[in-house]
mmCIF file of the N, C-alpha and C atoms, coordinates in Angstrom:
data_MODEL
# 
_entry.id   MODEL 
# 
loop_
_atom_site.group_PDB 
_atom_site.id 
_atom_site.type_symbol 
_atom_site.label_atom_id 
_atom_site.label_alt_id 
_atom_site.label_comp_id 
_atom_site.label_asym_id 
_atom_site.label_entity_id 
_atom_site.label_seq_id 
_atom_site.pdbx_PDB_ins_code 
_atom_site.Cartn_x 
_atom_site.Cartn_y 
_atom_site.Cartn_z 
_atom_site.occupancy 
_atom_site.B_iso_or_equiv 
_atom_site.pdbx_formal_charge 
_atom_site.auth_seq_id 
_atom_site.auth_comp_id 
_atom_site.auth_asym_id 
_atom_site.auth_atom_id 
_atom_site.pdbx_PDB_model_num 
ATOM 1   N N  . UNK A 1 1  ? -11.938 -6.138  -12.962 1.00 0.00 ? 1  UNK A N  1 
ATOM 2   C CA . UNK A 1 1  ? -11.672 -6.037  -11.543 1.00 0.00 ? 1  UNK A CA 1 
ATOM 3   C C  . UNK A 1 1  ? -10.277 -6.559  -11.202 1.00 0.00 ? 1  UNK A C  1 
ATOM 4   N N  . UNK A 1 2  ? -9.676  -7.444  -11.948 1.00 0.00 ? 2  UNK A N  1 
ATOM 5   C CA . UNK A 1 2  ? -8.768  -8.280  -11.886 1.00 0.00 ? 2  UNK A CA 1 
ATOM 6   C C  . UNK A 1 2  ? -7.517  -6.972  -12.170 1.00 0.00 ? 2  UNK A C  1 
ATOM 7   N N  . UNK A 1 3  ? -7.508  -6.164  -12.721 1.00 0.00 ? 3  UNK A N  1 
ATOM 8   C CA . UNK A 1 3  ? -6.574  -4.790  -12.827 1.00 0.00 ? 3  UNK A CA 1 
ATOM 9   C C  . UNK A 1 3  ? -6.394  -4.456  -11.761 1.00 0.00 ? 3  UNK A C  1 
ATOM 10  N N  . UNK A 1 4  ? -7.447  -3.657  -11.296 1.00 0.00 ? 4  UNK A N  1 
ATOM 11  C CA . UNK A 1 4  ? -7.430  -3.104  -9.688  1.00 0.00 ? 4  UNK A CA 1 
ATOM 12  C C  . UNK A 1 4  ? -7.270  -3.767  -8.676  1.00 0.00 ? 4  UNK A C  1 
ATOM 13  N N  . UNK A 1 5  ? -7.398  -5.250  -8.640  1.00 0.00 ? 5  UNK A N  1 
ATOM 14  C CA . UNK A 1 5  ? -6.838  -5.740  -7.415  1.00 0.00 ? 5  UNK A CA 1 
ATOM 15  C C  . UNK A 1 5  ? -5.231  -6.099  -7.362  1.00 0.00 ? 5  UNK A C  1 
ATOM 16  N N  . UNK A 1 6  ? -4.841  -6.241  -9.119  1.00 0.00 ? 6  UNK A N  1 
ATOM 17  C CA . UNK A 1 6  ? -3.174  -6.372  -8.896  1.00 0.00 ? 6  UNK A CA 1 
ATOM 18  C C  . UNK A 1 6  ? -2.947  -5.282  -8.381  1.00 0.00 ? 6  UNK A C  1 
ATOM 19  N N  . UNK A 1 7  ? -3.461  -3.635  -9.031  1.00 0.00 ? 7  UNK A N  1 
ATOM 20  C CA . UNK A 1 7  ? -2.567  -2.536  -8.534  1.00 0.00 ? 7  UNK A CA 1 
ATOM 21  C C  . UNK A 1 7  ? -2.886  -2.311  -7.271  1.00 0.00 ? 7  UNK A C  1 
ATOM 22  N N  . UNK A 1 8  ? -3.788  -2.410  -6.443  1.00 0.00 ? 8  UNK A N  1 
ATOM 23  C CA . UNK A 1 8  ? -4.235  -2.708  -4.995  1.00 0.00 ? 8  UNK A CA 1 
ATOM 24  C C  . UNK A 1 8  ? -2.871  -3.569  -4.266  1.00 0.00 ? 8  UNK A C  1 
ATOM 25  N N  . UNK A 1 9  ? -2.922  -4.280  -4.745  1.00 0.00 ? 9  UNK A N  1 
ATOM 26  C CA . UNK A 1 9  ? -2.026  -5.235  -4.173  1.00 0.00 ? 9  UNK A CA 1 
ATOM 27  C C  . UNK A 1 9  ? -0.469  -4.843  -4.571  1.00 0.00 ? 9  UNK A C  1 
ATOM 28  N N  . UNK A 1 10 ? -0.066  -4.153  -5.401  1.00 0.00 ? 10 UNK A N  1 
ATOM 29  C CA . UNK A 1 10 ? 1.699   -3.669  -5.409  1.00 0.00 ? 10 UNK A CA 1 
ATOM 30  C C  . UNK A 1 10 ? 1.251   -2.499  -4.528  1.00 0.00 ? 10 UNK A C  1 
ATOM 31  N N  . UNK A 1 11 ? 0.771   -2.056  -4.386  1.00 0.00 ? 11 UNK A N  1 
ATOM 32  C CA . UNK A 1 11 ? 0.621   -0.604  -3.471  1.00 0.00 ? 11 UNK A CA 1 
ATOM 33  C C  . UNK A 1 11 ? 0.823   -1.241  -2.075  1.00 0.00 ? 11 UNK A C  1 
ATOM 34  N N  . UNK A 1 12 ? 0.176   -2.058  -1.694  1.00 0.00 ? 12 UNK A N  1 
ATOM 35  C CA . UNK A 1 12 ? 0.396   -2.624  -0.553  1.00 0.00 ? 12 UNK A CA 1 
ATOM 36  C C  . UNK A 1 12 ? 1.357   -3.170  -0.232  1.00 0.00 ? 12 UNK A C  1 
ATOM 37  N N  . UNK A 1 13 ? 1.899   -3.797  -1.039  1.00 0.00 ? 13 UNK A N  1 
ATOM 38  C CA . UNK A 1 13 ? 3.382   -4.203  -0.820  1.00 0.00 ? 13 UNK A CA 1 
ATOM 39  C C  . UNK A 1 13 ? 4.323   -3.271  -0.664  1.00 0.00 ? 13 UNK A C  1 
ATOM 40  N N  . UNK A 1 14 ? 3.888   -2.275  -1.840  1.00 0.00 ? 14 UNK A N  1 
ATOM 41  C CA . UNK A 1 14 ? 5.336   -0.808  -2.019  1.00 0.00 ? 14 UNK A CA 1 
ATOM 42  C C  . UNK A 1 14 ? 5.238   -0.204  0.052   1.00 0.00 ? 14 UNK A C  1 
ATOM 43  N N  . UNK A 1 15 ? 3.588   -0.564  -0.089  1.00 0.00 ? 15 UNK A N  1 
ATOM 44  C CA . UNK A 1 15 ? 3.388   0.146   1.513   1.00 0.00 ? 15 UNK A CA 1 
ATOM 45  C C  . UNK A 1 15 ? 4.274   -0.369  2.675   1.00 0.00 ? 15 UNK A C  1 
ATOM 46  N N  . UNK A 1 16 ? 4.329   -1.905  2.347   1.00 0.00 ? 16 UNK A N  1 
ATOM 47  C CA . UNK A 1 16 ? 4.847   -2.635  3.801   1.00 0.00 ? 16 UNK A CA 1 
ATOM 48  C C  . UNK A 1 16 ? 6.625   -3.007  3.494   1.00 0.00 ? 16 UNK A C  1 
ATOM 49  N N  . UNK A 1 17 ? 6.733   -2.481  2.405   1.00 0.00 ? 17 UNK A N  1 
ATOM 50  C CA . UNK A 1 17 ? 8.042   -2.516  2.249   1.00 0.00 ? 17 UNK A CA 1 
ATOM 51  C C  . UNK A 1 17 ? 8.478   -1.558  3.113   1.00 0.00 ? 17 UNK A C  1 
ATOM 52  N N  . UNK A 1 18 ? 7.736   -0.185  2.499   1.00 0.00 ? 18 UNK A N  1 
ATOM 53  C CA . UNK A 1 18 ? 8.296   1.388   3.274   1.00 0.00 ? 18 UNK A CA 1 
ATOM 54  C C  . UNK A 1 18 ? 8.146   0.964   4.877   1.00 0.00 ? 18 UNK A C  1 
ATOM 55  N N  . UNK A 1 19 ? 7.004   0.907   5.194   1.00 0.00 ? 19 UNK A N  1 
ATOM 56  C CA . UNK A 1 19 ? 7.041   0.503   6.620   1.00 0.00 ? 19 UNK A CA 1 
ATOM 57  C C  . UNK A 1 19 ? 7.986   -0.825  6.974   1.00 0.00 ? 19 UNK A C  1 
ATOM 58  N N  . UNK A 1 20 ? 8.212   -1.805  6.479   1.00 0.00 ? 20 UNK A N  1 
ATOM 59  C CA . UNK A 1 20 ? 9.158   -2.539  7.456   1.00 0.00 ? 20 UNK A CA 1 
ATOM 60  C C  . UNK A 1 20 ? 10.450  -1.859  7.132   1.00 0.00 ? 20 UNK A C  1 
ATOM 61  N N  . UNK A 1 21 ? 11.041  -0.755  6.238   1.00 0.00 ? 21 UNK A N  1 
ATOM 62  C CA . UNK A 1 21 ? 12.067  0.270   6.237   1.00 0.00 ? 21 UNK A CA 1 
ATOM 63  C C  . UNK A 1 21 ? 11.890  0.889   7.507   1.00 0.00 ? 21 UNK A C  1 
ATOM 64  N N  . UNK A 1 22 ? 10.909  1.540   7.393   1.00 0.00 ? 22 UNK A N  1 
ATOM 65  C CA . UNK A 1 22 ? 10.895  2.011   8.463   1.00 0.00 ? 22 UNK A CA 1 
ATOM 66  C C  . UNK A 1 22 ? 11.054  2.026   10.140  1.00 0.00 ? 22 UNK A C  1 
ATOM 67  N N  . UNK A 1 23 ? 10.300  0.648   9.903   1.00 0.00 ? 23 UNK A N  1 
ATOM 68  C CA . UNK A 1 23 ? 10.844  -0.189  11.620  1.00 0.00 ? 23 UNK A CA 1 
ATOM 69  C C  . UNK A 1 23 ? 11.885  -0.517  11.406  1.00 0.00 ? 23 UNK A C  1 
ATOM 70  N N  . UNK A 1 24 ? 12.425  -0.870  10.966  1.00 0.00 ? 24 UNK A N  1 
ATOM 71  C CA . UNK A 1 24 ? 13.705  -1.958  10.991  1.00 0.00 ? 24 UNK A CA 1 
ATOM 72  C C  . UNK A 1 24 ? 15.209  -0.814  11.051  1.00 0.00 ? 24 UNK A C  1 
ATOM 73  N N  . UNK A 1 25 ? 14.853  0.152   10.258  1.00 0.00 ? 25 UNK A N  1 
ATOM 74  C CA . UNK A 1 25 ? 16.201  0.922   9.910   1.00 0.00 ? 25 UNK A CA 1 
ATOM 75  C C  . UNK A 1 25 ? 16.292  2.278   10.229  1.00 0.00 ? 25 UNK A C  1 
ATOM 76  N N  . UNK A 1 26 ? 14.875  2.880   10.689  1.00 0.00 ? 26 UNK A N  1 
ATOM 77  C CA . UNK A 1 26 ? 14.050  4.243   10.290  1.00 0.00 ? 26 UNK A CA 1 
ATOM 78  C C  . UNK A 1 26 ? 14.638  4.994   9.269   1.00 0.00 ? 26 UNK A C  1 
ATOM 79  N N  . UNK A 1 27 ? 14.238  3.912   8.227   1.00 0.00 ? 27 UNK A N  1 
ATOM 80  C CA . UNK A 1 27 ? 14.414  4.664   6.809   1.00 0.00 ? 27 UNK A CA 1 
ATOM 81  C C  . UNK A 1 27 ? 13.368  4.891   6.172   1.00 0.00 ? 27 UNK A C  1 
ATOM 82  N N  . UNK A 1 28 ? 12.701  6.267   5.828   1.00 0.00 ? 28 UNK A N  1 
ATOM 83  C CA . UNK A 1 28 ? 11.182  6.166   4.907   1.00 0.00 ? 28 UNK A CA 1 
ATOM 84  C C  . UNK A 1 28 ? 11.336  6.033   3.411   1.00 0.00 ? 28 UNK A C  1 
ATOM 85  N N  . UNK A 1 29 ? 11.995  5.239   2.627   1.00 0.00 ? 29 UNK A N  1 
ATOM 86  C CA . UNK A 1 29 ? 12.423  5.406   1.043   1.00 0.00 ? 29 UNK A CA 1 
ATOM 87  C C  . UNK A 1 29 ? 11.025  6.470   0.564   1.00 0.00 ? 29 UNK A C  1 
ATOM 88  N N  . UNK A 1 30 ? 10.104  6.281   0.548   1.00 0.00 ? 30 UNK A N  1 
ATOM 89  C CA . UNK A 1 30 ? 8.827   7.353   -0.072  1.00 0.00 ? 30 UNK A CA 1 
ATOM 90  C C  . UNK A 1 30 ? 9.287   8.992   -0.026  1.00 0.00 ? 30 UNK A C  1 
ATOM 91  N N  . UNK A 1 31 ? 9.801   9.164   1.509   1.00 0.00 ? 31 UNK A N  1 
ATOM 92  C CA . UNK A 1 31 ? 10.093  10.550  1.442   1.00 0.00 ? 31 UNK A CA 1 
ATOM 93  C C  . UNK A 1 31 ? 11.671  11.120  1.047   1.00 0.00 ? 31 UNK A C  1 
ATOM 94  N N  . UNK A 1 32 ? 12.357  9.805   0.967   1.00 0.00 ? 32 UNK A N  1 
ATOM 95  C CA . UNK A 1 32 ? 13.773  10.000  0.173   1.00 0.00 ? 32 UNK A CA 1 
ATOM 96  C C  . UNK A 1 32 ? 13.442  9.909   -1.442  1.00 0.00 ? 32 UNK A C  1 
ATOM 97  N N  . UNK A 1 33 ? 12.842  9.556   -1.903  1.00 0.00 ? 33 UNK A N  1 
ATOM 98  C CA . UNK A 1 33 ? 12.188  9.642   -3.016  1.00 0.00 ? 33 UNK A CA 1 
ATOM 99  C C  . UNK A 1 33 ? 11.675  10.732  -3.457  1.00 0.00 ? 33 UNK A C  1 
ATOM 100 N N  . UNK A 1 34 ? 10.595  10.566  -3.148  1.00 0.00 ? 34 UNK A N  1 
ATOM 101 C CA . UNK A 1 34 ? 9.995   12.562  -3.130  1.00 0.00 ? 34 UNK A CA 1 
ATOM 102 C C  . UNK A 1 34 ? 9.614   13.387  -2.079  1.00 0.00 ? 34 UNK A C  1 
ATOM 103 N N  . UNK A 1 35 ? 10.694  13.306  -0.933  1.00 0.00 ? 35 UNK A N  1 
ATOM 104 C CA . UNK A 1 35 ? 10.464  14.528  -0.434  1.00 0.00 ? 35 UNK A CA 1 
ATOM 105 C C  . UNK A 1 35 ? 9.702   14.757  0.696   1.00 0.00 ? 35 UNK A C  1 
ATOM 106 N N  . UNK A 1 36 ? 10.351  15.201  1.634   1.00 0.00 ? 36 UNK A N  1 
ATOM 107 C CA . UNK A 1 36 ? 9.345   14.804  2.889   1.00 0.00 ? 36 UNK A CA 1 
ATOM 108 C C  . UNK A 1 36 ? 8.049   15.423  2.992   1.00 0.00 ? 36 UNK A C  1 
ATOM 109 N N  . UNK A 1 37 ? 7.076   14.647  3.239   1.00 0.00 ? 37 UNK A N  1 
ATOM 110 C CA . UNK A 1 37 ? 5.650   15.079  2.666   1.00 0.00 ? 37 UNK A CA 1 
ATOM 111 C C  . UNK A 1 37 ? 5.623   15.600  1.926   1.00 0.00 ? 37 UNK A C  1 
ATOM 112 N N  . UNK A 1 38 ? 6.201   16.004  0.763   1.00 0.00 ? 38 UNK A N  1 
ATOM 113 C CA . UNK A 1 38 ? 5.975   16.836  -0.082  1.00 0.00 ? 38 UNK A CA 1 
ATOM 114 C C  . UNK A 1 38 ? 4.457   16.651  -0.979  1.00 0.00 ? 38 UNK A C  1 
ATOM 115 N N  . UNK A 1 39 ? 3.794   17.185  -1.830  1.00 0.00 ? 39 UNK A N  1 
ATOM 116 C CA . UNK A 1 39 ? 2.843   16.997  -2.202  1.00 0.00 ? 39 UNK A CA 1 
ATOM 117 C C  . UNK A 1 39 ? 2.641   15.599  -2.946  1.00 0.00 ? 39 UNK A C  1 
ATOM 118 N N  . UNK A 1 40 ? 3.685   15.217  -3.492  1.00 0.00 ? 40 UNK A N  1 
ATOM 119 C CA . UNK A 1 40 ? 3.260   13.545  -4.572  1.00 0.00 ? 40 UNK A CA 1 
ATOM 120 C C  . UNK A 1 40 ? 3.878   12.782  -3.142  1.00 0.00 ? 40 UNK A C  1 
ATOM 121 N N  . UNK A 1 41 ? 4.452   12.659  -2.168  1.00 0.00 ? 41 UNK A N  1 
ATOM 122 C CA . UNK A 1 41 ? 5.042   11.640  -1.245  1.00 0.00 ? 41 UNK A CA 1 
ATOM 123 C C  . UNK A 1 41 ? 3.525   11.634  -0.463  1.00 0.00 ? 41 UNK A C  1 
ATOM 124 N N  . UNK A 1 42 ? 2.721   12.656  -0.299  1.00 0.00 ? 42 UNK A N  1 
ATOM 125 C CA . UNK A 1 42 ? 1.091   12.366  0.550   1.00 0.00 ? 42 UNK A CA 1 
ATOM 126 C C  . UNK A 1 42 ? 0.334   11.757  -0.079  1.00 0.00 ? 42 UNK A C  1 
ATOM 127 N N  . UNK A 1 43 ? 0.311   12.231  -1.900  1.00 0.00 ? 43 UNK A N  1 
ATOM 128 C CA . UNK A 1 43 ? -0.692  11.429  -2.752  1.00 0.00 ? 43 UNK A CA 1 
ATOM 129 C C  . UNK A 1 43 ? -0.224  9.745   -2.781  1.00 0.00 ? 43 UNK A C  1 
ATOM 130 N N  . UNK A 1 44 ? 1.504   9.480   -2.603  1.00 0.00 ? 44 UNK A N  1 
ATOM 131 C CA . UNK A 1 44 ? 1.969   8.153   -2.623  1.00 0.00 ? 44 UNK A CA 1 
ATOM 132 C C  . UNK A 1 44 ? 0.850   7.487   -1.412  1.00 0.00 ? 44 UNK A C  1 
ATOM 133 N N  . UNK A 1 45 ? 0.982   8.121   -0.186  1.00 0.00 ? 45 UNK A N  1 
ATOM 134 C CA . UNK A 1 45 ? 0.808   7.513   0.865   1.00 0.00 ? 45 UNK A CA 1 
ATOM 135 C C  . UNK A 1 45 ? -0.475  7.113   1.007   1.00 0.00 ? 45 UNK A C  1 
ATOM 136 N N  . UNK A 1 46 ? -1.331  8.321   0.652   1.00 0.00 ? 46 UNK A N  1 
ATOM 137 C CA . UNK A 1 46 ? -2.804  8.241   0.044   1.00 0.00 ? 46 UNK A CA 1 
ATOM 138 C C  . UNK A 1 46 ? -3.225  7.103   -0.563  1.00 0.00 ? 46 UNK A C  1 
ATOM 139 N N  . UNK A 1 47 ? -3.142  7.104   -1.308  1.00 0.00 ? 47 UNK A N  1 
ATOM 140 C CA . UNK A 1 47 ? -2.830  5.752   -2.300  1.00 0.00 ? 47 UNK A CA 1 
ATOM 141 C C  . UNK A 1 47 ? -2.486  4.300   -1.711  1.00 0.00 ? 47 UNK A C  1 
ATOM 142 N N  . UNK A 1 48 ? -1.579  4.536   -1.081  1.00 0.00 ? 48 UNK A N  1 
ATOM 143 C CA . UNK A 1 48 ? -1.543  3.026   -0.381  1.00 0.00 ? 48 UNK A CA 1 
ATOM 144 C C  . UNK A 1 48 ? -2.135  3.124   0.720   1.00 0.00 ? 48 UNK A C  1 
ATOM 145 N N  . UNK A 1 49 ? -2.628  3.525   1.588   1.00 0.00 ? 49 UNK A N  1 
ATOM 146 C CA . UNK A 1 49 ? -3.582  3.744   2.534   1.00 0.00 ? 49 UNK A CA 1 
ATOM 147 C C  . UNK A 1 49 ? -5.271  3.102   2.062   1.00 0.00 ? 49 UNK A C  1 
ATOM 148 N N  . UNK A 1 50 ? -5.881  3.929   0.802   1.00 0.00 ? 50 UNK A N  1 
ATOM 149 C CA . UNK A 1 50 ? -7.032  3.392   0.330   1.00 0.00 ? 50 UNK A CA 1 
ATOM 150 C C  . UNK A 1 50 ? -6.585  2.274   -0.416  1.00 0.00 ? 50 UNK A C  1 
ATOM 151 N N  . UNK A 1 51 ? -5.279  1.879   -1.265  1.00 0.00 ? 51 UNK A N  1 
ATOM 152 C CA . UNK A 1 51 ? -5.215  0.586   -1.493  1.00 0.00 ? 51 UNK A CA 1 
ATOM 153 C C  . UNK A 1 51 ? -5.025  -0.629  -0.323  1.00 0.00 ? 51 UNK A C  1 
ATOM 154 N N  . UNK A 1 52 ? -4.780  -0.712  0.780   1.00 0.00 ? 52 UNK A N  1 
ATOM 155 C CA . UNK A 1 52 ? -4.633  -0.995  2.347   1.00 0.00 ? 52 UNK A CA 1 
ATOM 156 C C  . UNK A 1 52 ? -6.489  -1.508  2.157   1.00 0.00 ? 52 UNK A C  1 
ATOM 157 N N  . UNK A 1 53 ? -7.015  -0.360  2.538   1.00 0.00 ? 53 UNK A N  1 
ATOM 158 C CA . UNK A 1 53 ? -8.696  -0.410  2.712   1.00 0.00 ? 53 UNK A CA 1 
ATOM 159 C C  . UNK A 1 53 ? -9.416  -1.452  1.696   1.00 0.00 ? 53 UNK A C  1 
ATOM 160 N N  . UNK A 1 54 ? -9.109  -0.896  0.629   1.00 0.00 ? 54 UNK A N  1 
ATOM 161 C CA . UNK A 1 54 ? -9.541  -1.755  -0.635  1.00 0.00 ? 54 UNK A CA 1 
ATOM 162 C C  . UNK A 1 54 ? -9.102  -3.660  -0.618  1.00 0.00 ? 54 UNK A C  1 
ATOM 163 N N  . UNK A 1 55 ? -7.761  -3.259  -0.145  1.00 0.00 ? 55 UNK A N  1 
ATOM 164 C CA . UNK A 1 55 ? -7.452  -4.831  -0.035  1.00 0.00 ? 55 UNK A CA 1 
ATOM 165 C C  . UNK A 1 55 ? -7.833  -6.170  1.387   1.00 0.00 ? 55 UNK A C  1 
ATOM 166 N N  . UNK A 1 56 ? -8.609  -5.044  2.381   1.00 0.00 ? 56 UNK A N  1 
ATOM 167 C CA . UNK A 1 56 ? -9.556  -5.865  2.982   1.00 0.00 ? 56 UNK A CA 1 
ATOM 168 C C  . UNK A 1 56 ? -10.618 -6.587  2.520   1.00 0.00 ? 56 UNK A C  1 
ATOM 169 N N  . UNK A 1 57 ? -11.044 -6.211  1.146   1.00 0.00 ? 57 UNK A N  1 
ATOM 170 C CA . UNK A 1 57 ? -12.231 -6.807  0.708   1.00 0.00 ? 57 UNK A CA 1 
ATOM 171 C C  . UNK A 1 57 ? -11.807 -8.095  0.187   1.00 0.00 ? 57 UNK A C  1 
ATOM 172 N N  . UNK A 1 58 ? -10.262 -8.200  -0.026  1.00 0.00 ? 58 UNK A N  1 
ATOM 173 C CA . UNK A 1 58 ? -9.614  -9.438  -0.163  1.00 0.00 ? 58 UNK A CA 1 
ATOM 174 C C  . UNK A 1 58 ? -10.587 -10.889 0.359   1.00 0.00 ? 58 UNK A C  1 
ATOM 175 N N  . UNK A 1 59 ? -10.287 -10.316 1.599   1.00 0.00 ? 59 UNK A N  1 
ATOM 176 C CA . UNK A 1 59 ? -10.893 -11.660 2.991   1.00 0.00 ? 59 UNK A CA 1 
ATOM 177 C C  . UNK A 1 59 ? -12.253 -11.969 2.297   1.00 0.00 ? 59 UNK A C  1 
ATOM 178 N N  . UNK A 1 60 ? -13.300 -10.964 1.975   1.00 0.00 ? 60 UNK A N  1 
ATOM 179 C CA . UNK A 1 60 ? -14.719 -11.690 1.552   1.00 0.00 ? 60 UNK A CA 1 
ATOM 180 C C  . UNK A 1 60 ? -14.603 -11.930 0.391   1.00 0.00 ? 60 UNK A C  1 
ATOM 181 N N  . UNK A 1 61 ? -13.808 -12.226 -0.314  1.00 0.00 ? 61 UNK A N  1 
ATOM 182 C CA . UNK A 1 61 ? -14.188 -12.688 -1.462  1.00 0.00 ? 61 UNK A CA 1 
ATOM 183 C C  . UNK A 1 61 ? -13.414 -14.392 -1.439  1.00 0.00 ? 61 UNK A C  1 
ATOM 184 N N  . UNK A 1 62 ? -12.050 -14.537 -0.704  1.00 0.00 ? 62 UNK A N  1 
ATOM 185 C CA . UNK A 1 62 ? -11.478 -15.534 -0.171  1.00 0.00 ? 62 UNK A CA 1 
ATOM 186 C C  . UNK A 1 62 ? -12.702 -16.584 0.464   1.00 0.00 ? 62 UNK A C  1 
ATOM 187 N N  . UNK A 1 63 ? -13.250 -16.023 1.549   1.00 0.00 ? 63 UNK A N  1 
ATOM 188 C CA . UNK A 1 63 ? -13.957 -16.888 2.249   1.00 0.00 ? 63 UNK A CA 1 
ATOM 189 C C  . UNK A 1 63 ? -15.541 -17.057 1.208   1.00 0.00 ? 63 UNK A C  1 
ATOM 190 N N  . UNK A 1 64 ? -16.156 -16.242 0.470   1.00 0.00 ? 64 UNK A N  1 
ATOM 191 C CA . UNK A 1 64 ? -17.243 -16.645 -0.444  1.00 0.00 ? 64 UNK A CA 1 
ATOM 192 C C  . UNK A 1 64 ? -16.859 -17.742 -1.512  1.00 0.00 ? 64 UNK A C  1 
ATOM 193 N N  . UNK A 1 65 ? -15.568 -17.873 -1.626  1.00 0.00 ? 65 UNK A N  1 
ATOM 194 C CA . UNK A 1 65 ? -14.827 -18.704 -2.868  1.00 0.00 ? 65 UNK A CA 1 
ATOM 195 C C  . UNK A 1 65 ? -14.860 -20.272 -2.265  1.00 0.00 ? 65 UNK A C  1 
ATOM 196 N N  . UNK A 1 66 ? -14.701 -19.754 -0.883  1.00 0.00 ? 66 UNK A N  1 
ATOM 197 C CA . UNK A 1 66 ? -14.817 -21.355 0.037   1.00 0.00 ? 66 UNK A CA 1 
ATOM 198 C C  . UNK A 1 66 ? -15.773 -22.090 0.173   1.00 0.00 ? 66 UNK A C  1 
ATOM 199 N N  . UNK A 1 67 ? -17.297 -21.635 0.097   1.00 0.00 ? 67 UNK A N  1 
ATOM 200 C CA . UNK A 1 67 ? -18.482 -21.648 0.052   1.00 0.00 ? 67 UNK A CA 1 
ATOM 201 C C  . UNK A 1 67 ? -18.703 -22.599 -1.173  1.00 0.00 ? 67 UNK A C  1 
# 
């Protein structure tokens, strides 16, 4: 499990990197990369979106650890 939550967790980062690019500069590096929406820049986004989701489960396992 310990795999999938590191790669969970760089996805999320690669995510809030692009987005604070994005606020800050309106620069999207993902679609300067590959391409505006292009087919792998949706699967990128995809991807960090359900890694996003996935890394809510963060919080219950944080607070069961406290227990």
């Amino acid at each position: 499990m310990k795999k999938l939550d590191y790669a969970a967790l760089g996805l999320v980062i690669i995510g809030t990197i692009n987005w604070g690019l994005i606020g800050l500069m309106k620069f999207d590096l993902v679609s300067v990369i590959f391409g505006n929406m292009s087919t792998f820049a949706r699967v990128i986004y995809t991807l960090v979106g359900i890694a996003g989701l996935y890394a809510l489960t963060f919080f219950g396992r944080v607070k069961s650890m406290e227990n």
